[in-house]
C-alpha positions, 0 to 999 in steps of 0.5 A, spaced: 489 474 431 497 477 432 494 482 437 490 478 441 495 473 442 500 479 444 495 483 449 494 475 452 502 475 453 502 481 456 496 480 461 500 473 463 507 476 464 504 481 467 500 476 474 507 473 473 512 478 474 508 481 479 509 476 484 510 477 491 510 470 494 510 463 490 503 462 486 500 469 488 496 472 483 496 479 482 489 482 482 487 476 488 488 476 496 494 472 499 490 468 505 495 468 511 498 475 509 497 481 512 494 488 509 501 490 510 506 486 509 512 489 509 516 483 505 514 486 498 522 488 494 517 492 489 511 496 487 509 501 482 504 506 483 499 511 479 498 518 482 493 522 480 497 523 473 505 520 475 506 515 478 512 512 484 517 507 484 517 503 491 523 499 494 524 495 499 531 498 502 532 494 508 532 495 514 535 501 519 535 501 526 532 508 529 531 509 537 533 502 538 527 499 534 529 496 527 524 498 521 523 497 513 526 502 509 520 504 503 523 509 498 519 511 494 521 515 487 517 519 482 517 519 475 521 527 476 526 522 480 524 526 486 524 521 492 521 520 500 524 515 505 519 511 510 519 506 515 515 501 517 516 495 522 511 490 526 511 487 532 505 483 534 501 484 528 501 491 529 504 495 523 507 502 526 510 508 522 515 513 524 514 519 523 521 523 523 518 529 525 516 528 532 522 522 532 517 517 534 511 513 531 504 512 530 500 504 529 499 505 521 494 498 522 493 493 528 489 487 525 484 488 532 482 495 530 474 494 528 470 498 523 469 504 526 475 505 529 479 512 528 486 514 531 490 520 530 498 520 528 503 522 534 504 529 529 496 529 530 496 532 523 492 525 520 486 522 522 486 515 520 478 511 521 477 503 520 471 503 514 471 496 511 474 490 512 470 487 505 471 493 500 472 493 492 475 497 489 475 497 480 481 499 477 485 499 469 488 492 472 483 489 476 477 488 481 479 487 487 474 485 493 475 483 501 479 489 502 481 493 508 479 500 506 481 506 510 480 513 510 486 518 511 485 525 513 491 527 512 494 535 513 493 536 504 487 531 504 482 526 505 483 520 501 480 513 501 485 508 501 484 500 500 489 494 503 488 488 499 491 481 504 498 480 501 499 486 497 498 492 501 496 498 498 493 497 491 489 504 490 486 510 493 480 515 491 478 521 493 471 523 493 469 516 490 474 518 484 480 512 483 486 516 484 492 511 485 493 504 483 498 498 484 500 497 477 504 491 474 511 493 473 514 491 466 
């Protein structure tokens, strides 16, 4: 019973602590947010077996346009830096290596649509905007599942509204998940 009573507890302090915005839940969507909201201070990530920190860290300005700074450190205390910014309801990226940004998502892309990075390394395509996605912690419905064919890869990754990015798979396999932090 004192095992029962303790995986409850954590369960609850789990959902509590995870949340973004006053009453989210953390395995539901947030009606009225976006795929990519760039608002969130922090997340943990799996990944395939280590897992990252992520931290809102700011803003900075690049080119006269004022991005959110995202670092993301690794479970070796390696870390990576990106941008994100919005205009429009359109979330863009910069990519440092061609000093200019690509659209990570813009709300009136339709299933099937496909776009190319500015580095023309990655392919990004529309597949669902009613995806599912399984994982450790929850089952998540209504997604925006995109595929990424990136330079070392092609991935699913799946968007949930209000959360952003909570997991991605490859051949059908779950490779990464949002996980609750402790």
């Amino acid at each position: 019973m004192k095992k029962l009573a303790f995986l409850l507890l954590l369960f609850f302090s789990y959902s509590s602590y995870s949340q973004l915005y006053d009453g989210q839940k953390f395995c539901e969507s947030s009606e009225g947010y976006s795929y990519f909201p760039l608002e969130i201070m922090k997340k943990k990530l799996f990944w395939y077996d280590t897992f990252y920190l992520e931290t809102n860290n700011g803003t900075k300005v690049i080119n006269g346009k004022t991005y959110i700074e995202f670092k993301q450190v690794w479970k070796d205390d390696k870390s990576d830096l990106f941008y994100l910014r919005e205009e429009n309801g359109i979330v863009y990226e910069y990519d440092e290596c061609c000093q200019n940004e690509t659209v990570r998502y813009n709300p009136n892309f339709e299933i099937g649509h496909t776009w190319k990075s500015v580095s023309g390394k990655n392919e990004y395509r529309i597949i669902a905007y009613d995806g599912k996605l399984k994982t450790p912690f929850c089952d998540y419905e209504n997604l925006l599942v995109m595929e990424a064919k990136m330079f070392y890869g092609t991935y699913t990754f799946y968007y949930l509204k209000g959360h952003g990015y909570i997991g991605a798979t490859k051949d059908n396999k779950l490779i990464s998940c949002v996980t609750p932090i402790m």
